[in-house]
C-alpha positions as MATLAB code, in Angstrom:
seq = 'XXXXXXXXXXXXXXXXXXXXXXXXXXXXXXXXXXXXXXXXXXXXXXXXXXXXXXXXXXXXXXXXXXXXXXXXXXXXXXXXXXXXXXXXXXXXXXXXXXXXXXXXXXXXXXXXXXXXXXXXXXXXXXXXXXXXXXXXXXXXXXXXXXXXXXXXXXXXXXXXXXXXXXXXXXXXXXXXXXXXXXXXXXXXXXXXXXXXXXXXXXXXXXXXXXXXXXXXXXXXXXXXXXXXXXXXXXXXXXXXXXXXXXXXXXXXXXXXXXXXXXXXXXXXXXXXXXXXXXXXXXXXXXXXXXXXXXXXXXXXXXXXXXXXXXXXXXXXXXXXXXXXXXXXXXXXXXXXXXXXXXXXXXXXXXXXXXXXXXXXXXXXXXXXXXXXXXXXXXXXXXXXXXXXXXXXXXXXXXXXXXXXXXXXXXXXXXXXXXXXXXXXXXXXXXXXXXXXXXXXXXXXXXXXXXXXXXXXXXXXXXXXXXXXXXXXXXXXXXXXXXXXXXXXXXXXXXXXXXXXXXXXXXXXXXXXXX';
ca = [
      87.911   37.845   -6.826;
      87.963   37.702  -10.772;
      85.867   39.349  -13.061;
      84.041   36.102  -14.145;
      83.350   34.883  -10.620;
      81.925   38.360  -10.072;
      79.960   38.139  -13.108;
      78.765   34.734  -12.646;
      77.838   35.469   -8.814;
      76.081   38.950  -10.574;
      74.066   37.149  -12.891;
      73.344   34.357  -10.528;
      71.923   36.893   -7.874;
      70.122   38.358  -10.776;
      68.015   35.336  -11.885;
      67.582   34.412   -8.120;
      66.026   37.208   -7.475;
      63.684   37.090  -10.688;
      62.875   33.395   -9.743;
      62.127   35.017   -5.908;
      59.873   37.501   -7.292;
      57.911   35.149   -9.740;
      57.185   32.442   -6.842;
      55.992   35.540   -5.063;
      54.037   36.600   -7.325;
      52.730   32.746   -8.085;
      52.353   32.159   -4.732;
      50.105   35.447   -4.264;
      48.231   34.597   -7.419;
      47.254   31.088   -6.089;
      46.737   32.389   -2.131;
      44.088   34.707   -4.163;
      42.483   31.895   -6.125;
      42.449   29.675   -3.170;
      41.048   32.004   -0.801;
      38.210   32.199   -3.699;
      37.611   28.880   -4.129;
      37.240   28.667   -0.387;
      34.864   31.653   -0.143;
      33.069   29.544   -3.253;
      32.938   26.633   -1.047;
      31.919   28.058    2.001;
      29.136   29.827   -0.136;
      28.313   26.923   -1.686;
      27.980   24.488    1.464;
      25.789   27.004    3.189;
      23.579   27.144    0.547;
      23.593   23.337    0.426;
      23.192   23.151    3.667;
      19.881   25.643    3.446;
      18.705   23.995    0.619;
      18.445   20.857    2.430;
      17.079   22.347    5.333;
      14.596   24.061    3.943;
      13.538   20.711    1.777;
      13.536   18.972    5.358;
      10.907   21.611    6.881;
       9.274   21.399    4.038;
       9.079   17.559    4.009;
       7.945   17.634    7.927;
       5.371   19.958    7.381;
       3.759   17.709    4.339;
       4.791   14.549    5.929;
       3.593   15.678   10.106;
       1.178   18.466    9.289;
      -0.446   19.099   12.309;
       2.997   18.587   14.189;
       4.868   20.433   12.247;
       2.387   23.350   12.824;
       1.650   22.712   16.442;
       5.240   23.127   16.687;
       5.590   26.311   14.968;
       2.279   27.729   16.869;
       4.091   26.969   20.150;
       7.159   28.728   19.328;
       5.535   31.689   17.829;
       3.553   32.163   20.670;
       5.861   32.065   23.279;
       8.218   34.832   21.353;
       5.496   36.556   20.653;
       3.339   36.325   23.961;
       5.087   34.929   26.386;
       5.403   31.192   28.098;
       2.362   32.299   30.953;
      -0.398   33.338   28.683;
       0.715   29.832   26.350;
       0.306   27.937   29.711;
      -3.166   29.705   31.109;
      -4.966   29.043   27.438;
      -3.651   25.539   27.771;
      -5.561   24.760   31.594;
      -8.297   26.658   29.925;
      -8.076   24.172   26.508;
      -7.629   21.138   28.685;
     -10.600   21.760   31.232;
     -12.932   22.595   28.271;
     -11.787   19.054   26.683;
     -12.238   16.960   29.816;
     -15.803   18.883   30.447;
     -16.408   17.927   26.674;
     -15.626   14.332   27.437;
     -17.573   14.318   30.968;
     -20.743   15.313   29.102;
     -20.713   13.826   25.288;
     -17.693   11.433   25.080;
     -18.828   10.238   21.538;
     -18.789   13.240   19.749;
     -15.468   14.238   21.913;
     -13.628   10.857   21.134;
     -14.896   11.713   17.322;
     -13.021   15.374   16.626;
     -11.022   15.810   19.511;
      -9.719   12.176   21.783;
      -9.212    9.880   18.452;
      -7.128   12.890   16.814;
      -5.282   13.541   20.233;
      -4.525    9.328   21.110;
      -3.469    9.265   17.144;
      -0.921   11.476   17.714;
       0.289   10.275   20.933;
       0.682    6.739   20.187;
       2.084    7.812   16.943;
       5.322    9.502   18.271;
       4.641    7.490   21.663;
       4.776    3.640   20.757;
       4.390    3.159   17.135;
       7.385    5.311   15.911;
       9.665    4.237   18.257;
       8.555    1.057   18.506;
       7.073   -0.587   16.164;
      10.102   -0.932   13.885;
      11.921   -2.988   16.845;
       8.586   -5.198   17.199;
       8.644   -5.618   13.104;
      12.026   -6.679   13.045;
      12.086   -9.080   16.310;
       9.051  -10.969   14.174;
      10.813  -11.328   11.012;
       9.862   -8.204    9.027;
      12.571   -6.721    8.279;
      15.120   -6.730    5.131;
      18.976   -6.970    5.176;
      20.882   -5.779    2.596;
      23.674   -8.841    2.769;
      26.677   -7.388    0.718;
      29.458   -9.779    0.560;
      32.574   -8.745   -1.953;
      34.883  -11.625   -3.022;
      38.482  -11.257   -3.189;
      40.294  -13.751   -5.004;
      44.293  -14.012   -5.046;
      46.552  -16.337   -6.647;
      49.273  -17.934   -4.171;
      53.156  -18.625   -5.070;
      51.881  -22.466   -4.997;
      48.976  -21.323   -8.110;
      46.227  -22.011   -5.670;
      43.304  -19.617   -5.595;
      42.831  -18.007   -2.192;
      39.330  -16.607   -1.427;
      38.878  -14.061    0.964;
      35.597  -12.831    2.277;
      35.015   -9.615    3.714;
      31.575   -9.250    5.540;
      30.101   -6.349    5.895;
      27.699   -5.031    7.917;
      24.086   -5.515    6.197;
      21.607   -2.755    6.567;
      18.372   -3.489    8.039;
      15.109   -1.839    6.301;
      11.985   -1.956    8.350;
       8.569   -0.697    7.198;
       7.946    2.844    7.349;
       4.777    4.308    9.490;
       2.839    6.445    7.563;
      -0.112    7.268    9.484;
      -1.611    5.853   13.111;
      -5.583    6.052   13.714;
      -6.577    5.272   17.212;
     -10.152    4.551   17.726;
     -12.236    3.626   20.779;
     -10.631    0.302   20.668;
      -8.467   -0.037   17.765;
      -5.217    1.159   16.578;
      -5.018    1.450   12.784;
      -1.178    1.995   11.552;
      -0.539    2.338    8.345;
       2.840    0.737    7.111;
       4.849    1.309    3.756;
       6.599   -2.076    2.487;
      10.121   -3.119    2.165;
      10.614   -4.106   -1.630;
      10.591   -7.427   -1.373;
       7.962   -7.612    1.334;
       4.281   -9.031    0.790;
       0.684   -8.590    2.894;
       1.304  -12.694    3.396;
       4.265  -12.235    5.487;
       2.195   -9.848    7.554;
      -0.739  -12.324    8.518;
       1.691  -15.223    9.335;
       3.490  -12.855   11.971;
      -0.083  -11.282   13.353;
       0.239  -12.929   16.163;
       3.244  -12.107   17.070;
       2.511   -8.861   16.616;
      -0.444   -8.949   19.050;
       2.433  -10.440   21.921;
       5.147   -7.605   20.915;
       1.736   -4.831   21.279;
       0.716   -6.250   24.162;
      -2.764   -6.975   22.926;
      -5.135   -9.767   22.315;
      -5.560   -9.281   18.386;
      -3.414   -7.999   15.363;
      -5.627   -7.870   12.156;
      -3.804   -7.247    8.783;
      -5.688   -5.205    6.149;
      -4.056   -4.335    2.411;
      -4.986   -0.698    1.779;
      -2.700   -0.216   -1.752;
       0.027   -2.420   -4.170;
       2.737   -1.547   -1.149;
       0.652   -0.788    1.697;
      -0.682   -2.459    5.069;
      -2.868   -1.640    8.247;
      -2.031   -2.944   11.270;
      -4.740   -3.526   13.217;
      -4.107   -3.498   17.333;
      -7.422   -4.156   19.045;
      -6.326   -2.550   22.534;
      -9.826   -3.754   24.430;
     -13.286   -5.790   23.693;
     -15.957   -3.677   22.387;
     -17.884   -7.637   22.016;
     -17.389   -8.451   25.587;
     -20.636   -7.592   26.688;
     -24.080   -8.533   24.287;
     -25.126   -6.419   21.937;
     -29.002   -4.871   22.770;
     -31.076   -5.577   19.406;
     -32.760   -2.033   18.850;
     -36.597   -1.849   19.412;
     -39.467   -2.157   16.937;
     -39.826    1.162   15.092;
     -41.208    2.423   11.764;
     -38.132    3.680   10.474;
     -37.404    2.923    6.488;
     -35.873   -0.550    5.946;
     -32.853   -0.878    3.607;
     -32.674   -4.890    2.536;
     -29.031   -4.781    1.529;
     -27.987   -3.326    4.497;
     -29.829   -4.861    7.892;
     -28.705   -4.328   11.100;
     -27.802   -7.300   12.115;
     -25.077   -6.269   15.518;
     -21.796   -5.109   16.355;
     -18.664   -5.568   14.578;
     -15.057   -5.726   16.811;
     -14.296   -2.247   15.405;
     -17.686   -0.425   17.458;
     -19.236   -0.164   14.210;
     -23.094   -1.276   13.292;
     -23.003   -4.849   11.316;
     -25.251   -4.897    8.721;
     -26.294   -7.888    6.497;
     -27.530   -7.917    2.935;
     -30.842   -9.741    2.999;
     -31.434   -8.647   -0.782;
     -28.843   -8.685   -3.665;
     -25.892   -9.815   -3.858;
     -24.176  -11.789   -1.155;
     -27.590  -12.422    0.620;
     -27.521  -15.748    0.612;
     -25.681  -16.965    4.305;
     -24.819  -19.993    5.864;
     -23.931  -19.437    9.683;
     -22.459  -22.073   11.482;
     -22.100  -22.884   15.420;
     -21.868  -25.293   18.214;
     -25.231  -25.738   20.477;
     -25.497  -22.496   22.180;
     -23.301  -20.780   20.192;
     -25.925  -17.979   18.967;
     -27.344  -19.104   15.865;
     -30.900  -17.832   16.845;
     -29.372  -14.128   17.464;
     -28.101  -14.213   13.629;
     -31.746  -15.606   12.635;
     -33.844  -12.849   14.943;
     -32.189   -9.993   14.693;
     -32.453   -9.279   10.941;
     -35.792  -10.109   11.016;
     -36.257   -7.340   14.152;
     -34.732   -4.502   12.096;
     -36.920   -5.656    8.871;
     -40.117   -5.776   10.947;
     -42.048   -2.979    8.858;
     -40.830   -4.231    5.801;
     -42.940   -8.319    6.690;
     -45.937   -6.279    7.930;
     -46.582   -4.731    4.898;
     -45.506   -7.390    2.842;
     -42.483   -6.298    1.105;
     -40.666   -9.097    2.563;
     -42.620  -13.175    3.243;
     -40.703  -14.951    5.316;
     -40.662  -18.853    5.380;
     -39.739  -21.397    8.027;
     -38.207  -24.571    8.271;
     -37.677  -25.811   11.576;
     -36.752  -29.622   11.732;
     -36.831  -29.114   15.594;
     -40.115  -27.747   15.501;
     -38.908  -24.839   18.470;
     -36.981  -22.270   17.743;
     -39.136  -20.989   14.798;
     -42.491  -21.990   16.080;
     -42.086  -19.474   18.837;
     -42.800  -17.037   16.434;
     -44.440  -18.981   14.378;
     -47.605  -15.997   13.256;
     -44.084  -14.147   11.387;
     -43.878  -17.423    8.463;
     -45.800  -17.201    5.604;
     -45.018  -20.973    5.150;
     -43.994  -23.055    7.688;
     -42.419  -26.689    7.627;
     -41.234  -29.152   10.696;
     -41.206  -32.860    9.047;
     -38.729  -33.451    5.933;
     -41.788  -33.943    4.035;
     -43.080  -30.508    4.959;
     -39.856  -28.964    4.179;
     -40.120  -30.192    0.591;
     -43.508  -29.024   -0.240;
     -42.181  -25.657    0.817;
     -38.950  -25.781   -1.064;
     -40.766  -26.630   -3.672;
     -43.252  -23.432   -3.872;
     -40.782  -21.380   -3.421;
     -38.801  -23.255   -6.756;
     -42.554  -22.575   -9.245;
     -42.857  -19.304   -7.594;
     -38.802  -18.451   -8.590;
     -39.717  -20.525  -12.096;
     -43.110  -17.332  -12.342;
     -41.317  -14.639  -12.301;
     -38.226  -16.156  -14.200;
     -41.083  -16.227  -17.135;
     -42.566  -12.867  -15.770;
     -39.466  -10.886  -15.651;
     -37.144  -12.833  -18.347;
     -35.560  -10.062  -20.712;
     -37.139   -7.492  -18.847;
     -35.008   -6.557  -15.844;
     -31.527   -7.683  -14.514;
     -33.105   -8.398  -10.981;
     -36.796   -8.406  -10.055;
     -37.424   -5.351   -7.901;
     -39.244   -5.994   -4.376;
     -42.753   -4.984   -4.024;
     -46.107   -6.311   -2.564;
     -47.049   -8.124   -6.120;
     -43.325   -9.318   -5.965;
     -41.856   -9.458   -2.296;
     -38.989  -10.677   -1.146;
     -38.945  -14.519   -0.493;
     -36.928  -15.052    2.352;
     -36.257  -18.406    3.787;
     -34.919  -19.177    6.942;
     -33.982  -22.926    7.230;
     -33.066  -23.741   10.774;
     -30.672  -27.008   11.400;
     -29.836  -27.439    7.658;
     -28.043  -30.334    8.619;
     -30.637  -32.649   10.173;
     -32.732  -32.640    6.666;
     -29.796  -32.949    4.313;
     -27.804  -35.338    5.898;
     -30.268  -37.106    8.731;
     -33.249  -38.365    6.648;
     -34.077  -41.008    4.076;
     -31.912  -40.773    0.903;
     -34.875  -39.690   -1.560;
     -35.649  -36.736    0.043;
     -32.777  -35.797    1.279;
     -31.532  -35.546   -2.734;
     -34.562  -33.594   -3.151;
     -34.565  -30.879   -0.330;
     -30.375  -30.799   -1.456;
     -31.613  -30.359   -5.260;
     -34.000  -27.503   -4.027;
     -31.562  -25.317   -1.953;
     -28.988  -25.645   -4.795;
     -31.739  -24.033   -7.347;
     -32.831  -21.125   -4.972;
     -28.858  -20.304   -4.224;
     -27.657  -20.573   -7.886;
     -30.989  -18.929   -9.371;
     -32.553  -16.773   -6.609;
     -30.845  -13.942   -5.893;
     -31.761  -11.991   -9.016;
     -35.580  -13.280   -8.621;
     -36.070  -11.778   -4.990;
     -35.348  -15.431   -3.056;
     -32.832  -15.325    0.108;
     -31.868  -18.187    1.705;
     -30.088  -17.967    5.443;
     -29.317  -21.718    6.581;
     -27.941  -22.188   10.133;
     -26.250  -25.824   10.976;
     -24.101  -27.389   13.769;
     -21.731  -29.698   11.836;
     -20.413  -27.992    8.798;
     -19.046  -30.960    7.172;
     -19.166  -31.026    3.153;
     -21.514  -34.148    4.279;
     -23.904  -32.614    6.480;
     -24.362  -29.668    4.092;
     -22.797  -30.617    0.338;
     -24.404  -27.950   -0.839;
     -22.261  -25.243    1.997;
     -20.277  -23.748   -0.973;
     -23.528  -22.364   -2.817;
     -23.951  -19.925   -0.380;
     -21.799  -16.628   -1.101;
     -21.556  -15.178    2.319;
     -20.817  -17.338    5.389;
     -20.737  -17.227    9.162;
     -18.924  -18.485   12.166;
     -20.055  -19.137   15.441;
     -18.779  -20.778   18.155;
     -17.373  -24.093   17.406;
     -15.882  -27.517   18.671;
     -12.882  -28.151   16.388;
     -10.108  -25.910   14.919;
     -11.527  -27.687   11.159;
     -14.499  -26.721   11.468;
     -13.275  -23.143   10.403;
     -11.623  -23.908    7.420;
     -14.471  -25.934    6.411;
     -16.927  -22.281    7.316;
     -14.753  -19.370    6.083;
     -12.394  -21.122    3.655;
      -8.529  -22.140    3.874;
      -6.371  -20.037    6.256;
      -9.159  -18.287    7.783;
      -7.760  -20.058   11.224;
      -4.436  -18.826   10.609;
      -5.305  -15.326    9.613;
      -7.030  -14.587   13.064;
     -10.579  -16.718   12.526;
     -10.207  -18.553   16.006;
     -13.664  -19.375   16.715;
     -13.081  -22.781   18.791;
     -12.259  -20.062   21.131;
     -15.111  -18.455   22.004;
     -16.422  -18.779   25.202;
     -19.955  -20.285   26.107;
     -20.706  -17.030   27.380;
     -20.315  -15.119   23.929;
     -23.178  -16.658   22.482;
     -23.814  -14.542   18.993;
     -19.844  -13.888   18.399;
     -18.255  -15.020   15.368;
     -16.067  -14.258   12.098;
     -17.561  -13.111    8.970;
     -15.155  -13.510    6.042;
     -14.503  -10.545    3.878;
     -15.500   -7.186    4.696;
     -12.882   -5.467    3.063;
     -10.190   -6.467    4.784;
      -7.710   -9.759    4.670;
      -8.285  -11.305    7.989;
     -12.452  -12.763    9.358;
     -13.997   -9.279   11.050;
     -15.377  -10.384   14.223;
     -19.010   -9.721   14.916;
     -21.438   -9.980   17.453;
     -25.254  -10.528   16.541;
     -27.744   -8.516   18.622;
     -29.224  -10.626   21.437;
     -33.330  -10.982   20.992;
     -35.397  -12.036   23.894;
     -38.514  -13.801   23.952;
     -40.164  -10.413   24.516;
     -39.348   -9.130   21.479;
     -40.172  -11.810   19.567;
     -43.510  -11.824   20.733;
     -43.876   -8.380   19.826;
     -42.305   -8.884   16.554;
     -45.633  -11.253   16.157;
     -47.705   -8.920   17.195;
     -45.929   -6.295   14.968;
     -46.164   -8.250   11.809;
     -50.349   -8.530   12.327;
     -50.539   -4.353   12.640;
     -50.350   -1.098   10.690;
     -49.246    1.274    8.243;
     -47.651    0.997    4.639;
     -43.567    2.104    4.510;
     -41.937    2.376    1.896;
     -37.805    1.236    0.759;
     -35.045    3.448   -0.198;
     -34.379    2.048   -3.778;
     -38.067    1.332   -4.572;
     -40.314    3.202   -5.949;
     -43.552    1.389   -6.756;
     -41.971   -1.456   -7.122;
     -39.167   -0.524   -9.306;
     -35.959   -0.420   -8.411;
     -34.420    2.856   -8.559;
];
């Protein structure tokens, strides 16, 4: 070997092993920084991973409070003292409750059963579900993403290929379930692009996917709706009208019966909204919507707060308790002459009262005229032309002008055609009864009422005082049932009326209203 081959195999060997030791070193260097940007990761994916747990506990517990802490209550106690003691408190708990409901099931359905069934159907049926049911009917929203290729062939044509796909479905979110005696309340968040008006076309469907006989809608904010499930008739059975007492009489709100919730219907006999035209068939219950009120306001016409007038084309219904009417009327020309005193006495205090007060307040110099004009129809529709234009001309002035005066009129017909009773969209607050067409509920409650849940062609004979009221805060007719008045009380309404003692009305004092 020469002395240039061993130098050039020398220096070779040289740089070789410089080149060795700097990859060695490199390869150290980056083993270090990659091990540390592992570490980093790890670090940083736990914490990640924390932070999003923690914000997910923390979400459950503001989103499922009393979950969320029954949960945590459970599992503390059994670590801390033990599964038997958990299960011995819990037979105590759950005798306790059923004794609670044995003996005083309102209060118990009030703060213990409606919070328990809440939570049960919540997590139960509603959560799981109800998104299924929302969908199957139509309310849900797909995000439909569809990219387009396009590609130009060797011939110059333009080749289009679609790739579909799959769209996301968004259903409404539950936010909160209620469960009362007889109705579930859930409370849904909407789908941008969703609207209450989808919701009442599909409540029937609703009420077939529940398994129920009725699905009201309500709107309870901009993005918000109740579902209403009515899971049993509270109506099914009549509703007692209470006894005669000498309790303090409230004119805007009179009992008047039930509503399809279990709640007391009340009816504003003074202010606004108390003028009411109630509708129904023969039968249907007309005389529970007339009697009742005037039960509940019984102290009030003794002592002449309230004067009640009667017309009564029949000459029956009214003239049973016919020592209650201050004026009574039977023929059309009767009628008139008491449509008429009622218009001078409105025209007296419009001169009285004129720049004084907003609304004249009730009192014995000033009561409240309330006129009760049974079978509308027969005397605006059924009777010669010149009187008929005049009893029409009178009910339009005491609607339009009465209500701020202290004059109420409640008219009660069988046909509500805009020919039997052209004057049916004076009065502000209407009722439906039992009736014999599907129209005949538009023509009561307004357009759509039918469709939104109003069916009262469907009431059965044997419901006589059930009907839909429209309004009431929510979007669909509320379902009431007027208390049922026998002859008995009636009579002792009359006999009532001719007795006692002065009482007085929250919201007047001396006549003024407060």
């Amino acid at each position: 070997m020469s002395a240039h081959t061993f130098g050039v195999l020398f220096l070779g060997g040289v740089g070789l092993a410089v080149v060795v030791w700097v990859l060695h070193k490199l390869g150290r260097a980056l083993a270090s920084i990659a091990e540390a940007l592992a570490a980093t990761a790890v670090v940083f994916i736990a914490l990640w991973s924390l932070i999003r747990a923690f914000v997910w506990v923390v979400k459950e517990i503001v989103t499922h409070p009393r979950t969320s802490l029954t949960v945590v209550a459970v599992a503390s106690w059994c670590l801390w003292l033990g599964w038997l003691s958990l299960v011995v408190t819990a037979t105590v708990v759950t005798a306790g409750l059923l004794s609670w409901r044995r003996f005083h099931l309102v209060s118990f359905d009030q703060w213990a059963g409606g919070p328990l069934r809440s939570w049960w159907f919540r997590w139960a049926v509603y959560m799981p579900k109800l998104p299924g049911w929302l969908h199957a009917c139509g309310l849900s929203v797909k995000d439909d993403t569809v990219p387009v290729d396009v590609t130009v062939t060797l011939v110059g044509c333009k080749k289009i290929n679609r790739d579909q796909q799959e769209s996301r479905v968004h259903v409404p979110r539950v936010r909160r379930v209620k469960s009362g005696a007889s109705w579930d309340e859930v409370r849904v968040v909407l789908v941008p692009g969703q609207k209450p008006e989808d919701f009442d076309e599909a409540a029937r469907a609703l009420a077939s996917a529940r398994k129920v006989s009725r699905c009201q809608v309500r709107e309870v904010g901009p993005n918000v709706v109740s579902l209403d499930f009515q899971r049993r008739d509270l109506l099914a059975a009549p509703v007692q009208c209470p006894p005669l007492d000498e309790g303090r009489v409230d004119l805007r709100r009179v009992w008047a019966g039930r509503t399809e919730y279990g709640q007391d219907w009340h009816l504003p006999l003074y202010g606004s909204g108390s003028h009411t035209l109630v509708a129904g068939a023969s039968g249907a219950g007309k005389n529970s919507v007339m009697w009742c009120p005037l039960v509940s306001i019984a102290p009030a016409i003794r002592d002449g707060l309230v004067r009640v007038s009667g017309i009564d084309p029949k000459g029956m219904e009214l003239a049973y308790g016919r020592d209650i009417f201050h004026r009574y009327a039977v023929t059309p020309a009767d009628a008139l002459e008491v449509l008429n005193d009622l218009v001078t006495a409105m025209d007296t205090r419009k001169r009285e009262f004129a720049g004084r007060v907003r609304a004249v307040p009730v009192s014995t110099d000033n009561p409240l005229e309330l006129v009760e004009f049974d079978e509308i129809g027969a005397l605006t529709k059924y009777t010669d032309r010149k009187t008929r234009e005049a009893i029409i001309e009178k009910v339009a002035l005491l609607t339009t002008q009465g209500r701020a005066l202290g004059f109420t009129v409640r008219g009660y017909v069988q046909e509500p055609t805009k020919e039997t009773v052209p004057v049916r969209e004076l009065f502000p607050r209407r009722i439906c009864l039992r009736v014999t067409a599907k129209s005949h509920v538009g023509m009561v409650l307004g357009d759509q009422a039918y469709e939104r849940g109003a069916w009262a062609n469907r009431i059965g004979e044997s419901e006589a005082g059930t009907g839909y009221v429209w309004g009431e805060g929510i979007r669909e007719p509320l379902r009431v049932r007027a208390g049922w008045v026998p002859d008995e009380t009636v009579k002792a309404l009359e006999a009532f009326v001719a007795g006692g003692s002065v009482v007085s009305l929250p919201g007047f004092e001396g006549g003024v209203a407060a």
